[in-house]
C-alpha positions as a Markdown table, in Angstrom:
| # | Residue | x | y | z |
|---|---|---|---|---|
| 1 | Unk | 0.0 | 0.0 | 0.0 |
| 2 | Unk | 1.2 | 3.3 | -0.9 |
| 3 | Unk | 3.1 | 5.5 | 2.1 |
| 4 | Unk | 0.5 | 8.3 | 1.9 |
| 5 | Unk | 0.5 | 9.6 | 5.6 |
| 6 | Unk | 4.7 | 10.7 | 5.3 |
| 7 | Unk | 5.9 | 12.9 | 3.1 |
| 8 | Unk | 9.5 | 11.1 | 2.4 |
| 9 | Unk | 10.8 | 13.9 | -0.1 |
| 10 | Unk | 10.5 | 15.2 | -3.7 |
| 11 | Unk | 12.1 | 13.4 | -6.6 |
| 12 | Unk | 13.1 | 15.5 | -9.4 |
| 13 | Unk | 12.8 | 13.9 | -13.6 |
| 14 | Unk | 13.4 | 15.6 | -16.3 |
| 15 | Unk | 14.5 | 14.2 | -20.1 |
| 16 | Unk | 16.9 | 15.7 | -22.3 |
| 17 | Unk | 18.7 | 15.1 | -26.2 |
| 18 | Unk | 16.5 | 13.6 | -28.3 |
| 19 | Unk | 13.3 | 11.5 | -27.6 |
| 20 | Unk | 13.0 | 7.8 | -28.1 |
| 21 | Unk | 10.1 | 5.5 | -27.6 |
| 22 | Unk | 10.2 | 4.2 | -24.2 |
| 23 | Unk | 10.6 | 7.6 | -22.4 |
| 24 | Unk | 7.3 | 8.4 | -21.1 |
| 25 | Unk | 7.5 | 4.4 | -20.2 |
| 26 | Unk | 10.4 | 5.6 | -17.1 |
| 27 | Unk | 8.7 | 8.6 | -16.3 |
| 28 | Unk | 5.7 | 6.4 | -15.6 |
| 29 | Unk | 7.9 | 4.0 | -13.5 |
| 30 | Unk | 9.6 | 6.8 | -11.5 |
| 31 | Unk | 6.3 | 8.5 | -10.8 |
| 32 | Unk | 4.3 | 5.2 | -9.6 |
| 33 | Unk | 6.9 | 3.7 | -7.3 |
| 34 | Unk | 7.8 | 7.3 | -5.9 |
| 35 | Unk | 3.8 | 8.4 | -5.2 |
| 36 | Unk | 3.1 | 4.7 | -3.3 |
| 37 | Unk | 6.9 | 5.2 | -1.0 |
| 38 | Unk | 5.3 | 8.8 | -0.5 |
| 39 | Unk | 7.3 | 11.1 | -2.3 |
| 40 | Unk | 6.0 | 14.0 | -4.3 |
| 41 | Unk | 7.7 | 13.6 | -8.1 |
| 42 | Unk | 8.2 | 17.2 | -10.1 |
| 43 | Unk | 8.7 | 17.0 | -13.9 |
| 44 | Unk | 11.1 | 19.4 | -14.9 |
| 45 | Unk | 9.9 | 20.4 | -18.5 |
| 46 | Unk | 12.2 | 20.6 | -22.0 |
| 47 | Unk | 15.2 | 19.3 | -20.4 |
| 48 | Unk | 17.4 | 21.4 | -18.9 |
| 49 | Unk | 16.0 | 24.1 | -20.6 |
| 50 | Unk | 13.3 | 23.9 | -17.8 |
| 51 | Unk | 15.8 | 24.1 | -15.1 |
| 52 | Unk | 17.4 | 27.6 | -16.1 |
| 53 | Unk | 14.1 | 28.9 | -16.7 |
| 54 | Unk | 12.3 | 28.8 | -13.7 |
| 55 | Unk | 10.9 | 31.7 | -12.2 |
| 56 | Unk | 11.4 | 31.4 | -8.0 |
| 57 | Unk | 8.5 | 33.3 | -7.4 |
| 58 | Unk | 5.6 | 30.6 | -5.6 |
| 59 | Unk | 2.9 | 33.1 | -7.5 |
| 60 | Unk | 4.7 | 32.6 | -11.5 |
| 61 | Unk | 3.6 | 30.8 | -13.6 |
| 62 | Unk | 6.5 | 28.2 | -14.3 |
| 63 | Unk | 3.5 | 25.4 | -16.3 |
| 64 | Unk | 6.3 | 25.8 | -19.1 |
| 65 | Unk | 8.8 | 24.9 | -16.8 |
| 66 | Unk | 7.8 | 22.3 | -14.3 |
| 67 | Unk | 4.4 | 20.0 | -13.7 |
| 68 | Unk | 3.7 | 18.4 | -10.4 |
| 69 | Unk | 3.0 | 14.8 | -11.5 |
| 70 | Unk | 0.6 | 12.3 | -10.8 |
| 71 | Unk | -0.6 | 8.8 | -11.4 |
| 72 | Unk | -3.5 | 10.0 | -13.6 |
| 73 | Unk | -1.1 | 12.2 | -15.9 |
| 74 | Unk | 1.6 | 9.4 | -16.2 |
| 75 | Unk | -0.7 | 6.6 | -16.8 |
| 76 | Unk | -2.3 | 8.4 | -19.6 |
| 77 | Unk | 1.7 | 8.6 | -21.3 |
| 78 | Unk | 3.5 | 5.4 | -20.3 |
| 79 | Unk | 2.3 | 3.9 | -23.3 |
| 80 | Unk | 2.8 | 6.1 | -25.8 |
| 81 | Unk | 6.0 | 6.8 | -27.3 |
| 82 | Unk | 8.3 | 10.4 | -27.0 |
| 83 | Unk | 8.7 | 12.5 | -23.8 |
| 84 | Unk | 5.4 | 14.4 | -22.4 |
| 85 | Unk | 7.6 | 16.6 | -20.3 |
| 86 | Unk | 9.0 | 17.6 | -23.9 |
| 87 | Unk | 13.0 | 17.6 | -24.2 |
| 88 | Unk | 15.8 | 20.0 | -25.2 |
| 89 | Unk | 19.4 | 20.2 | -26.0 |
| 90 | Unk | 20.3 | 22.8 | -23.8 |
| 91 | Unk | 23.7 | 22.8 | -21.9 |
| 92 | Unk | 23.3 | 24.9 | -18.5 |
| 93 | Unk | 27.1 | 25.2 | -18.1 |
| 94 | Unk | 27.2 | 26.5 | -21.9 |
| 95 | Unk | 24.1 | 28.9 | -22.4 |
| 96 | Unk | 24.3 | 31.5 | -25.6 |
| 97 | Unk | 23.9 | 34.9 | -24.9 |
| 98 | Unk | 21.0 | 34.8 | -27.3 |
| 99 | Unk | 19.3 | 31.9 | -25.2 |
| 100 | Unk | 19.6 | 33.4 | -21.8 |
| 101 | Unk | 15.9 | 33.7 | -20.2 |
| 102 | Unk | 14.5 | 36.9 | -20.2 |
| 103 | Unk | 14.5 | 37.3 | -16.6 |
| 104 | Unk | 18.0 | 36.6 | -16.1 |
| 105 | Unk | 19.9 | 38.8 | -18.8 |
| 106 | Unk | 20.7 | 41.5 | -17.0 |
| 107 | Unk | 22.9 | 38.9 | -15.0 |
| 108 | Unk | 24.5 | 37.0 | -17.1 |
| 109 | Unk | 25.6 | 39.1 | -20.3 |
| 110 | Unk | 28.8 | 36.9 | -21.5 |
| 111 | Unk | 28.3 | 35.6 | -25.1 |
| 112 | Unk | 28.6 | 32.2 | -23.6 |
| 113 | Unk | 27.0 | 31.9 | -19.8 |
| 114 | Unk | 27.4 | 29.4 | -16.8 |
| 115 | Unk | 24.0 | 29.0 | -15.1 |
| 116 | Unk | 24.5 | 26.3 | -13.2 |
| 117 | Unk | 24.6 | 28.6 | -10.4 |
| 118 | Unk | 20.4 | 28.8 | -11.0 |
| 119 | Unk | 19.8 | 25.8 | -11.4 |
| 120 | Unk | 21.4 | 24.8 | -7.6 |
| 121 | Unk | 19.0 | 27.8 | -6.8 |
| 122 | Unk | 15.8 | 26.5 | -8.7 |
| 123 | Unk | 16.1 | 22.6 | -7.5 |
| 124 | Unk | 16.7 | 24.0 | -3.8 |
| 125 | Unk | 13.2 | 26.4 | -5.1 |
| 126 | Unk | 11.6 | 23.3 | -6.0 |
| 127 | Unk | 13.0 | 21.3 | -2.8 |
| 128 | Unk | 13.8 | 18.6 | -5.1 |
| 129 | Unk | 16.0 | 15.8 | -2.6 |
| 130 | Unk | 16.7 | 13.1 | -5.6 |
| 131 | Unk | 16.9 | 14.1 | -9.1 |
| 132 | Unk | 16.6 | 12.0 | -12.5 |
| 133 | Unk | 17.8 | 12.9 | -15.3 |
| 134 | Unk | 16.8 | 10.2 | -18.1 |
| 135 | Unk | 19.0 | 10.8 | -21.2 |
| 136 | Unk | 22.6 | 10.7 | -23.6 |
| 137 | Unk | 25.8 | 11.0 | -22.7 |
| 138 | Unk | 25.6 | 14.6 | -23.4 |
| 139 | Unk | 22.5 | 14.9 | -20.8 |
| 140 | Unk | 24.2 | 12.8 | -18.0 |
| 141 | Unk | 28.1 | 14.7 | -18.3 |
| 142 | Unk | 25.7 | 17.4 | -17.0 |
| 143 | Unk | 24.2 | 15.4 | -14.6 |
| 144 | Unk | 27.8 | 14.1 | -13.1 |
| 145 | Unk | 28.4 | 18.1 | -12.7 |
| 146 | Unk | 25.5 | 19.0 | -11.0 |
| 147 | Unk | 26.3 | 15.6 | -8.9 |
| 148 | Unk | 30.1 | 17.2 | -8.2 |
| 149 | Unk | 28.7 | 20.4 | -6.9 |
| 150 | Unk | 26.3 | 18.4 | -4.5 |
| 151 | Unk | 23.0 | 17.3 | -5.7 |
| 152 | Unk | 21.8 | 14.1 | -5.5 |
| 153 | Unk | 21.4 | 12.4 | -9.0 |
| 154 | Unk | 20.6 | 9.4 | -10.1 |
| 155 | Unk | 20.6 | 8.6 | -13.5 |
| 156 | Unk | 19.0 | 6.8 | -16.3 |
| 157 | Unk | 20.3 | 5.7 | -19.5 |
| 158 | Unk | 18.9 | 6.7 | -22.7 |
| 159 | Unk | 19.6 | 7.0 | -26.8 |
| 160 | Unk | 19.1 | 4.7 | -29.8 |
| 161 | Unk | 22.4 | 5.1 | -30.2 |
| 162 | Unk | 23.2 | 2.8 | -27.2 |
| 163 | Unk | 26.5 | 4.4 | -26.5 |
| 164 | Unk | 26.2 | 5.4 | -22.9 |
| 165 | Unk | 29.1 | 4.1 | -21.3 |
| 166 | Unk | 28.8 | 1.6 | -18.3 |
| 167 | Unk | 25.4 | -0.3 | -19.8 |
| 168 | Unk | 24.9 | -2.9 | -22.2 |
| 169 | Unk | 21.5 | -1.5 | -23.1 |
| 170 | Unk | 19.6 | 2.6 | -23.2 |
| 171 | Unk | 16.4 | 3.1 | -23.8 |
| 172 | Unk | 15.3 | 3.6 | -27.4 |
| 173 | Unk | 18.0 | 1.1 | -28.8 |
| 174 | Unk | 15.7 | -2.2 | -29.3 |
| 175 | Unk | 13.1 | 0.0 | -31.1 |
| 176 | Unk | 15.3 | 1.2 | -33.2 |
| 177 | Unk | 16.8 | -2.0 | -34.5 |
| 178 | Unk | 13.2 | -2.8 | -34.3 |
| 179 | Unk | 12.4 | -0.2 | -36.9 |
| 180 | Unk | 15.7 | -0.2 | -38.8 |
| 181 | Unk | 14.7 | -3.8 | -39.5 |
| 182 | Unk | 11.4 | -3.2 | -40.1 |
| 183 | Unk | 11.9 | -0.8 | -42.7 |
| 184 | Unk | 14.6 | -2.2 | -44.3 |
| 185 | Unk | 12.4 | -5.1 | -45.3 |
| 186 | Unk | 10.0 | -2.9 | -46.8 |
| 187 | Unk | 12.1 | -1.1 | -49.2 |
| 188 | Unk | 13.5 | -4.7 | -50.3 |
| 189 | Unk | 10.4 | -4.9 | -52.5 |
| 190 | Unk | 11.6 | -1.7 | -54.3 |
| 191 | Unk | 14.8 | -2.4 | -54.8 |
| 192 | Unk | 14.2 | -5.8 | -56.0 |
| 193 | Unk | 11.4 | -4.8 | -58.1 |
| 194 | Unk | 13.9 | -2.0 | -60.1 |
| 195 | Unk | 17.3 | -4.4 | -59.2 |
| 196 | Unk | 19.1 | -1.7 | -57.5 |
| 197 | Unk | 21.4 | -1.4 | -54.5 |
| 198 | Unk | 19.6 | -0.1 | -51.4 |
| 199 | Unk | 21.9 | 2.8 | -49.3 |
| 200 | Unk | 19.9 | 3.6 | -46.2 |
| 201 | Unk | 21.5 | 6.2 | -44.0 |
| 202 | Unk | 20.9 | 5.3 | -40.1 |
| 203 | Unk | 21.2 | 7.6 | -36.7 |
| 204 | Unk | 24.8 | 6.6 | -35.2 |
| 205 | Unk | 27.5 | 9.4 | -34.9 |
| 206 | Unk | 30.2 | 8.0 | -32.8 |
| 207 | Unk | 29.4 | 4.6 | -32.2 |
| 208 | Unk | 27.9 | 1.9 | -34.8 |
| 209 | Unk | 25.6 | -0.6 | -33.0 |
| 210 | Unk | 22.5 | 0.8 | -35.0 |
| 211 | Unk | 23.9 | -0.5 | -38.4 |
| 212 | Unk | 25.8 | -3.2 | -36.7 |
| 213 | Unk | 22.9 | -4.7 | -35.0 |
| 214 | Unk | 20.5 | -5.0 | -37.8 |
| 215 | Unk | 22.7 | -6.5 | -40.2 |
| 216 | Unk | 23.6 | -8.6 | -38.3 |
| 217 | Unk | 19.9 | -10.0 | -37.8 |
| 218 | Unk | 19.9 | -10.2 | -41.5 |
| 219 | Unk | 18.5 | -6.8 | -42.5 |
| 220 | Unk | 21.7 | -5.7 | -44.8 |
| 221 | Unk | 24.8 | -7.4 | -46.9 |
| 222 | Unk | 26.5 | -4.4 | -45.5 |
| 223 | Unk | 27.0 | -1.7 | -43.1 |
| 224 | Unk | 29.6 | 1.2 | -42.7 |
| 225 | Unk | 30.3 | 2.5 | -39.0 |
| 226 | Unk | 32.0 | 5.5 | -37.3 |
| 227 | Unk | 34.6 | 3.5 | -35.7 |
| 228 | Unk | 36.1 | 1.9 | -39.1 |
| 229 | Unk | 36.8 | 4.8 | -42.3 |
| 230 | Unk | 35.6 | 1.9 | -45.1 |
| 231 | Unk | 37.0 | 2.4 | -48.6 |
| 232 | Unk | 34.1 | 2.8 | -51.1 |
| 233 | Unk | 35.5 | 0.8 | -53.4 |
| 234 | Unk | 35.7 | -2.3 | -52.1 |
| 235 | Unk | 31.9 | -1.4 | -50.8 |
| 236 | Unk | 31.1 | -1.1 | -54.2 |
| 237 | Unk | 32.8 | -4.3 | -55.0 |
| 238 | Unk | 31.0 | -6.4 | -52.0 |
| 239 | Unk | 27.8 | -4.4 | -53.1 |
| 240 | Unk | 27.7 | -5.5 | -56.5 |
| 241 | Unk | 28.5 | -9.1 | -55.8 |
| 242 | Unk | 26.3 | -9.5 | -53.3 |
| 243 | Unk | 23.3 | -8.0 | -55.9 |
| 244 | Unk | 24.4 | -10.7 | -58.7 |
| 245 | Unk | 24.2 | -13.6 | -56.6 |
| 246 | Unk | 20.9 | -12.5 | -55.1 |
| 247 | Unk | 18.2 | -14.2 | -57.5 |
| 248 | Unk | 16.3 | -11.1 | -56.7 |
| 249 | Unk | 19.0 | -9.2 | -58.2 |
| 250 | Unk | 19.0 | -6.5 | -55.2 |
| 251 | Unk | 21.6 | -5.4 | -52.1 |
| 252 | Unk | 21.5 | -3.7 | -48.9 |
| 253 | Unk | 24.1 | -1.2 | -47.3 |
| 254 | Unk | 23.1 | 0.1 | -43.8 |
| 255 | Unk | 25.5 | 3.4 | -43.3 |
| 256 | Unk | 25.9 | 5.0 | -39.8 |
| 257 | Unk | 25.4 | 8.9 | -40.2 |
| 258 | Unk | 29.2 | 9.4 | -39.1 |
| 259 | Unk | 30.8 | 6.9 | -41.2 |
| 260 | Unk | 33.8 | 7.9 | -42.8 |
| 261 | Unk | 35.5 | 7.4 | -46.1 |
| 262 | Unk | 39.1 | 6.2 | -46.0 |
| 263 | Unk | 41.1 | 9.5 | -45.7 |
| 264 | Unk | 37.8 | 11.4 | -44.9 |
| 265 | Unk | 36.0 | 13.0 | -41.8 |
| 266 | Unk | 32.5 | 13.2 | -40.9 |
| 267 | Unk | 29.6 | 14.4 | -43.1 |
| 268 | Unk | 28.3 | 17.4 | -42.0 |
| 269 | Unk | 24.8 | 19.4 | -43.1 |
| 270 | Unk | 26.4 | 22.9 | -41.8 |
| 271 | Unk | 28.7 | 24.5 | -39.7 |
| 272 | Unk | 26.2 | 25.2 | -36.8 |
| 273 | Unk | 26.5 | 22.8 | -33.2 |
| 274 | Unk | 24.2 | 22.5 | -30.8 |
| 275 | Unk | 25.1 | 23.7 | -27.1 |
| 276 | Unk | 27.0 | 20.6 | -26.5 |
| 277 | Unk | 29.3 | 21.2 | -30.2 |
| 278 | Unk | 27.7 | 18.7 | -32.0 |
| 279 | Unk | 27.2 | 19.8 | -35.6 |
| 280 | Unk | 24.4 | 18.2 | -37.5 |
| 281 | Unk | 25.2 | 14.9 | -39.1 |
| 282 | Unk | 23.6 | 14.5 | -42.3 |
| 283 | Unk | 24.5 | 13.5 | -45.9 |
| 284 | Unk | 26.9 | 11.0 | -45.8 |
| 285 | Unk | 24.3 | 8.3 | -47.2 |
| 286 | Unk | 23.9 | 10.4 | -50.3 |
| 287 | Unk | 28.0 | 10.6 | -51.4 |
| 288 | Unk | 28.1 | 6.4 | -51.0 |
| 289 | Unk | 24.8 | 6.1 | -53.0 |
| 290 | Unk | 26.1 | 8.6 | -55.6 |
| 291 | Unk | 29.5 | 7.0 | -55.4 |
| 292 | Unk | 28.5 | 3.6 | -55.4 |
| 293 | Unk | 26.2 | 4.3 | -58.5 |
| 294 | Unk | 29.3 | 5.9 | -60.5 |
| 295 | Unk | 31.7 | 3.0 | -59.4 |
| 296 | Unk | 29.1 | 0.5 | -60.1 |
| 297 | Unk | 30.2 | -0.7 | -63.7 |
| 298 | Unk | 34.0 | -0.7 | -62.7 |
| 299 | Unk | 32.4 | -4.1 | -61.2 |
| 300 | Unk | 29.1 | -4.8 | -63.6 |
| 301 | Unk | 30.6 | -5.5 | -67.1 |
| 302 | Unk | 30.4 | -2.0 | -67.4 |
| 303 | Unk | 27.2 | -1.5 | -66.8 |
| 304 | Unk | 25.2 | 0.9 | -64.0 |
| 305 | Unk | 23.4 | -0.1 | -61.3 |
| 306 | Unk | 21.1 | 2.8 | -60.2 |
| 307 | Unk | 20.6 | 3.3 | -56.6 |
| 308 | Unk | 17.7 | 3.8 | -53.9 |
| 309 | Unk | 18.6 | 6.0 | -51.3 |
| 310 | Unk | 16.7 | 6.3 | -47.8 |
| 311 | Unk | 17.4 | 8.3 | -45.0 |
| 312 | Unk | 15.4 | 6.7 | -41.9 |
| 313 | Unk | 16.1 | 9.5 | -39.4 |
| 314 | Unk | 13.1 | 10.3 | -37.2 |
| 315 | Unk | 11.5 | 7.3 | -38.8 |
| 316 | Unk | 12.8 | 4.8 | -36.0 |
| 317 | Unk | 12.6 | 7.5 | -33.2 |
| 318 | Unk | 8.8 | 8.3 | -33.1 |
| 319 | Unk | 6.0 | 6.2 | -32.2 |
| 320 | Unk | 5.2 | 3.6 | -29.4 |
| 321 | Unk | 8.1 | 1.4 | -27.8 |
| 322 | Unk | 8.2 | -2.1 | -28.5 |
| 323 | Unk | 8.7 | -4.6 | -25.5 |
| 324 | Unk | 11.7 | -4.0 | -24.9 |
| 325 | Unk | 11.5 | -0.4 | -24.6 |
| 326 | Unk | 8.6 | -1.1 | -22.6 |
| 327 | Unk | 9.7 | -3.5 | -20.2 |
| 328 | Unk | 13.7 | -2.2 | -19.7 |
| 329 | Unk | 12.3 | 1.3 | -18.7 |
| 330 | Unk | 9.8 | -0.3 | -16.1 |
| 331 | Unk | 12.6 | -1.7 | -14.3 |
| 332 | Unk | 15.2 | 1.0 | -14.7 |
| 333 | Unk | 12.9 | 3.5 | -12.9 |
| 334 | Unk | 12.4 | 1.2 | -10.2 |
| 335 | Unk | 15.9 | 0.7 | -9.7 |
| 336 | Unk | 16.5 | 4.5 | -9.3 |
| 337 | Unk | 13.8 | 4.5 | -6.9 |
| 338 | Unk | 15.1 | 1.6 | -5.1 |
| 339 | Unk | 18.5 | 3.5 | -4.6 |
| 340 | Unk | 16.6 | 7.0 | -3.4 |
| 341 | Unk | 15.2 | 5.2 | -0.7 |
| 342 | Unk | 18.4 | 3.3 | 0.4 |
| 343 | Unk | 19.8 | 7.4 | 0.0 |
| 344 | Unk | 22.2 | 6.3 | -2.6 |
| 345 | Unk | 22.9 | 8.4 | -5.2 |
| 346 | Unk | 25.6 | 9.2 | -7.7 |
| 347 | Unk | 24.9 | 6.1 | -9.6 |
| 348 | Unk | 23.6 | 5.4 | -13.0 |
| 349 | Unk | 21.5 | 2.6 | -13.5 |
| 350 | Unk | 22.2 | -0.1 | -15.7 |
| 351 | Unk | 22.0 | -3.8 | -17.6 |
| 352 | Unk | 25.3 | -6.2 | -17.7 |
| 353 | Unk | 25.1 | -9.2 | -18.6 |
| 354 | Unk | 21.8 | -9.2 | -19.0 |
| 355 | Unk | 21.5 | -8.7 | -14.7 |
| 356 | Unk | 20.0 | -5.2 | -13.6 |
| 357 | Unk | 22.7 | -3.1 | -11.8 |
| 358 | Unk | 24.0 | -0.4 | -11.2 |
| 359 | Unk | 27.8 | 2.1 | -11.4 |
| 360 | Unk | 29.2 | 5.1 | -10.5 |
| 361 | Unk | 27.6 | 7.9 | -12.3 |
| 362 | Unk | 31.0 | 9.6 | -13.2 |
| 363 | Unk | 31.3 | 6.6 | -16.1 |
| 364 | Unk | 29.7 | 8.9 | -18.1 |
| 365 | Unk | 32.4 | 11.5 | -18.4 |
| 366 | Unk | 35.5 | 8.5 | -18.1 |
| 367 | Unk | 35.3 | 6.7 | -21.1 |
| 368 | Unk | 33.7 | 6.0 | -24.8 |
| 369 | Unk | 31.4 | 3.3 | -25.3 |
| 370 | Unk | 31.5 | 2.3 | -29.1 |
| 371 | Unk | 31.8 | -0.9 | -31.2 |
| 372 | Unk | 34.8 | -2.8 | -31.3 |
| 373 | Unk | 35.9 | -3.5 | -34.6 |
| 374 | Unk | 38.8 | -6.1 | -33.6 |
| 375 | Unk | 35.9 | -8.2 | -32.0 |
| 376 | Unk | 32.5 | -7.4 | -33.7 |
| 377 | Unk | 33.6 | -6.0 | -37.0 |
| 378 | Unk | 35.2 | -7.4 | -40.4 |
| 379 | Unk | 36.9 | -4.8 | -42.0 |
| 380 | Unk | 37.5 | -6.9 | -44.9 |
| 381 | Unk | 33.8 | -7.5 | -45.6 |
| 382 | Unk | 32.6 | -4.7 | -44.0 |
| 383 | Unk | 30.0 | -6.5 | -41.7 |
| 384 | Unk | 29.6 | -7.9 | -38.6 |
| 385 | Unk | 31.4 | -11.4 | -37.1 |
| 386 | Unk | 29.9 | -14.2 | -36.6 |
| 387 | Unk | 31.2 | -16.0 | -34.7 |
| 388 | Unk | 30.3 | -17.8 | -31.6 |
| 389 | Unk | 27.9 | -15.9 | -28.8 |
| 390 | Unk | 28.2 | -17.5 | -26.2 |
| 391 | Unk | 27.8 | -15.6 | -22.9 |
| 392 | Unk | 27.5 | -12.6 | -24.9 |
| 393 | Unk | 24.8 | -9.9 | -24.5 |
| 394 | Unk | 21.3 | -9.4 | -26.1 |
| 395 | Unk | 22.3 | -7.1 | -28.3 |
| 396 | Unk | 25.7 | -9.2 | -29.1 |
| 397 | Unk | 28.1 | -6.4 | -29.8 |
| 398 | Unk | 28.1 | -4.5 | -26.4 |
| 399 | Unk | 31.8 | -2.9 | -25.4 |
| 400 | Unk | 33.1 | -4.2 | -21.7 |
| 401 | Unk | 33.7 | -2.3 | -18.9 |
């Protein structure tokens, strides 16, 4: 029954980068467990954005900024994909001039502000004891600060990427590959139909496991990753063979969106970052399809193979979680609960080895979390190993730690 009569504390959540299904399933998970121990849960809205921009004033109107939560409102999400407390990619420790709230410019005038110094000052408004941030590596590093300078976090893993260091698994990854596959299959038809090579350009800037993964469940011939710079002609080699011995007369490539060419960089769509220097990925997918098109008769008799080029993006980020992204979030939020009422903190919660756990949250910051290529990847046939899995993960190609 739920601890109704003491008031144990508040417990702070908030999401931030981008969304994935399976968000609004941890918020739910938080919220429940939290309400029946007898805390009072706060959603902090857009992110962080919501925790500069809070007016301390008990008589403003901070609905933009921050909801009380309750079963009702949480029930009516956890099953629907995306964040209802709405997320944002904004850095406290790194706010633009331009992006300072209004309330606050008079104070801090720099072209590039620290106001981490208001949000110590709004969570203490909002007498928040334990706070949860669910999100990317880039969300968490924040999160370790704010845990340096004395707050007590507890974090949650999250990205389709799957590259948060310290887990085998974040939320958003299985629906992805769920997705990735999903579509893949559909556009087979297509390029079967017109016997063309299929380039389909996939969410992964430093770290491969969303190309990886699927073709490795049989979605693609081949895949290019961040952590390997592949040279296109041999792609275009494997390609093309692996069209003519296909009856159907059609191959797959599944490209990460920061795969490299050999002597290359990354592919950017302009020169602007967001607050955590990240310029936007995009565009890589189109030079191999154009290149692999142009290269195409080198290995054809002479002949052109035309190409169909897909860009899945926000494709494999928006709707409903599968069960996996259903189930994983369930449990991760009552593991941060569990460790709130135990009063530990500074911890990030976690899968290994297919066990719930959890680690120190400063794992974040220590090291990179991307695909090994000596292991998991064939740099000769540009595609995963196979080879034997025993003990290994779910998801197979998870670094150690």
């Amino acid at each position: 029954m739920a601890n109704i009569k003491t008031k144990q504390g508040v417990i702070g959540i908030l999401t931030g980068g981008g969304d994935v299904p399976g968000l609004n399933p941890a918020i739910r998970a938080v919220t429940i467990r939290a309400l029946r121990e007898g805390y009072q849960v706060i959603g902090i809205r857009r992110g962080w954005a919501g925790a500069i921009e809070i007016l301390r004033d008990k008589n403003a109107d901070n609905s933009d900024n921050y909801q009380v939560l309750t079963e009702e409102i949480v029930n009516k999400a956890g099953r629907t994909g995306g964040t209802f407390l709405h997320t944002s990619r904004t850095r406290p420790s790194h706010v633009k001039k331009s992006q300072v709230p209004p309330h606050l410019k008079d104070t801090y005038t720099a072209d590039t502000n620290d106001l981490t110094p208001e949000v110590l000052k709004n969570l203490d408004f909002l007498g928040i004891d334990y706070l949860i941030p669910i999100g990317g590596d880039d969300t968490l590093s924040y999160g370790v600060q704010l845990y340096k300078q004395g707050v007590k976090v507890i974090a949650i893993p999250k990205t389709m990427d799957n590259d948060v260091p310290g887990t085998d698994y974040c939320i958003g990854f299985s629906t992805c590959v769920t997705r990735t596959i999903r579509m893949t299959n559909s556009l087979r038809t297509s390029a079967g139909s017109h016997e063309r090579l299929l380039v389909m350009e996939v969410f992964g800037r430093y770290a491969g496991y969303t190309a990886m993964v699927p073709t490795m469940a049989g979605a693609a011939n081949r895949c290019v990753i961040p952590e390997y710079k592949f040279n296109i002609e041999r792609l275009a080699e494997l390609m093309v063979h692996d069209r003519n011995r296909n009856p159907s007369k059609y191959a797959v490539v599944l490209v990460s969106e920061g795969a490299m060419f050999e002597g290359g960089e990354m592919v950017f769509k302009d020169a602007r970052t967001d607050a955590y220097g990240h310029a936007k990925l995009g565009g890589i997918g189109d030079l191999v399809s154009q290149q692999l098109e142009e290269l195409s008769p080198k290995f054809n008799n002479g002949k052109t193979i035309h190409i169909i080029n897909q860009k899945l993006g926000y494709l494999v980020r928006g709707g409903d979680p599968d069960a996996i992204d259903s189930i994983v979030p369930m449990a991760y939020g009552n593991l941060a609960l569990d460790l709130a009422l135990k009063g530990v903190h500074g911890r990030l919660v976690v899968l290994k080895n297919g066990r719930y756990d959890n680690m120190p949250l400063d794992v974040v910051t220590s090291t990179k979390k991307v695909v090994n290529v000596k292991e998991h990847y064939n740099t000769e046939r540009l595609r995963p190993h196979y080879k034997s899995f025993e003990m290994k993960p779910l998801f197979l190609t998870t670094s150690e730690w």
